[in-house]
N, C-alpha and C positions, 0 to 999 in steps of 0.2 A: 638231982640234976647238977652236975659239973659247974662249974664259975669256972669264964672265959676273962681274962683280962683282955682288954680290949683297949689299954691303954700307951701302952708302949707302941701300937699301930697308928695311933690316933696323931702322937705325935711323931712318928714318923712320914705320915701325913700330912699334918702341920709343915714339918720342916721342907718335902717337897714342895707343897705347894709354897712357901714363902721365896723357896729356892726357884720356881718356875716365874713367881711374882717377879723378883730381882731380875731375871733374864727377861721375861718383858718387860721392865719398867726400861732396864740399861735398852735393850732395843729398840724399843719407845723413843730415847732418848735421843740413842744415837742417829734410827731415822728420821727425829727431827731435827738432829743437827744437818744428815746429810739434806735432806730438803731445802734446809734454811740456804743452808752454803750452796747450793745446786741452784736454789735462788738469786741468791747474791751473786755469784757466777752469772749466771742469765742477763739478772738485771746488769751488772758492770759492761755485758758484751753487749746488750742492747746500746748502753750509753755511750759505748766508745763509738760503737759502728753509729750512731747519732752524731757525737760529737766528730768523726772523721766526715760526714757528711755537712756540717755545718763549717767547718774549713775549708770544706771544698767548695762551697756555697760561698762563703766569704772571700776566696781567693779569685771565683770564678765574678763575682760583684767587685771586686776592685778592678778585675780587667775591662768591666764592662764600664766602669766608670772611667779607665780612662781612653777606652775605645769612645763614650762618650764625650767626654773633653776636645781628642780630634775632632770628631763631628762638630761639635759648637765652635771649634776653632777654624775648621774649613766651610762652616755656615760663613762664619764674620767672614773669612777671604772672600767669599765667592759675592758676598753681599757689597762687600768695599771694590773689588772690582769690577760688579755690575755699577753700581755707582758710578766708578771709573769712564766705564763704555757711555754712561748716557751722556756723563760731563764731554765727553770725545766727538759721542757722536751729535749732541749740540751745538758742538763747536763748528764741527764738518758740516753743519747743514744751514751755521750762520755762514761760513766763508764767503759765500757768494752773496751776503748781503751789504757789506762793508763796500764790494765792487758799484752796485747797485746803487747804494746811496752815496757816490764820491758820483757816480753818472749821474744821480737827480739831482745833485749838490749844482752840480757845474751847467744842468739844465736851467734852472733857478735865476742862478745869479745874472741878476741883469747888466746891461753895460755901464760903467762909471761908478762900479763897486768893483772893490780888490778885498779879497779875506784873507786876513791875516794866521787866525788860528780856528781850528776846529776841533773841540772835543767832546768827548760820547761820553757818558757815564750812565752804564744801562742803556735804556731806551731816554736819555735825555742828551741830545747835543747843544753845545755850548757854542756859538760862532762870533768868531771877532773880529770885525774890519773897517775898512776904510770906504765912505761913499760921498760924491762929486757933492749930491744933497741929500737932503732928509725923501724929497721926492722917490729918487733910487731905493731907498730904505724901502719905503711904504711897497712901490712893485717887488722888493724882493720880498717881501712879507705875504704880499698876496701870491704868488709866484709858489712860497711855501706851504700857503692854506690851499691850493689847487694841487700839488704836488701829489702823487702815489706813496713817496717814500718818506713823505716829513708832514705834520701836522701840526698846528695849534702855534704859532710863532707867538712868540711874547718879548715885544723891544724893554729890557731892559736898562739900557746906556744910550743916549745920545751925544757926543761934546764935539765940538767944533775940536779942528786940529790944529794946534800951532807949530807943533812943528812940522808939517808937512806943507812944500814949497807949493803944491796945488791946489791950499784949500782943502775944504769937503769936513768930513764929521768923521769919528771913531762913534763905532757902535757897537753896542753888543746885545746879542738877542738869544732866547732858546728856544728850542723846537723838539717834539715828539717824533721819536724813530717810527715807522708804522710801516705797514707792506708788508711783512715776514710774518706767520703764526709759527711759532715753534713747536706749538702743541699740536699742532696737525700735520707736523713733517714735515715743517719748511716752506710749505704752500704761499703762495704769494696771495695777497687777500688786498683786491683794489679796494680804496677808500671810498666811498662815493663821496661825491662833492657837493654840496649846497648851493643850491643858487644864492648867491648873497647881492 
């Protein structure tokens, strides 16, 4: 029987195959570099189209902070001149009580009293004047405590007057504003009076 070398096939063989190895391994290699980078590509566009979103996000919250700010600043206007209207319209709805109380003032005051000065602080008036006696006093006091528009008299000062050529007393008293509710729109609110 013949003798086949079979070796010189063997390694040409070998060398194929080691040659097909190399060519898949490089292939191998390089499809995973393309992968990797096709990745890295992906993931960078995701991040950018991320990051272009949160600029836009940040740009659109700063406008909204200071569309914000207007608002908190046209809150305070709108609040300081509601403020405003109530001071105004408090005022407009005292006006005619000052009228009021210069009419009950001058109802009050009895004959052989002359008043010198009158002043309001709040709901407290302060009255100064001149009377013939202490008697006149007393009727303008209860004159007061009967009154719609003044309450609660309190003689403070009595002194005889020297300098005045007719006699009589300086006095001074004070008295509670009363009549007006301003919490109910101005409403006039009779006092009832006690029998004393």
């Amino acid at each position: 029987m013949p003798r086949i070398n079979l070796l010189p096939w063997r390694e040409q063989e070998r060398k194929l195959r080691r040659r097909e190895f190399g060519v898949a391994a490089i292939g191998a290699v390089i499809a995973a570099g393309v992968f990797v980078l096709g990745g890295k590509l992906l993931y960078s566009g995701w991040t950018d189209a991320q990051n272009e979103k949160n600029n836009l996000l940040k740009k659109e919250i700063v406008k909204l902070d200071a569309q914000i700010a207007d608002i908190q600043d046209l809150e305070n206007r709108k609040r300081r001149l509601v403020d405003r209207m109530e001071i105004i319209e408090k005022l407009q709805r005292k006006r005619p009580e000052i009228v009021h109380l210069f009419d009950e003032i001058v109802k009050t005051v009895p004959d052989g009293i002359y008043l010198t000065t009158i002043k309001q602080n709040s709901n407290k008036l302060e009255i100064h004047g001149v009377a013939q006696s202490s008697t006149r006093v007393s009727t303008f006091m209860r004159n007061i405590d009967s009154s719609v528009w003044m309450d609660n008299p309190v003689l403070q000062v009595v002194e005889s007057a020297k300098d005045s050529a007719t006699g009589g007393s300086n006095f001074t008293l004070s008295s509670d504003v009363v009549g007006v509710d301003l919490e109910n729109g101005g409403q006039t609110t009779v006092k009832k009076v006690a029998a004393k």
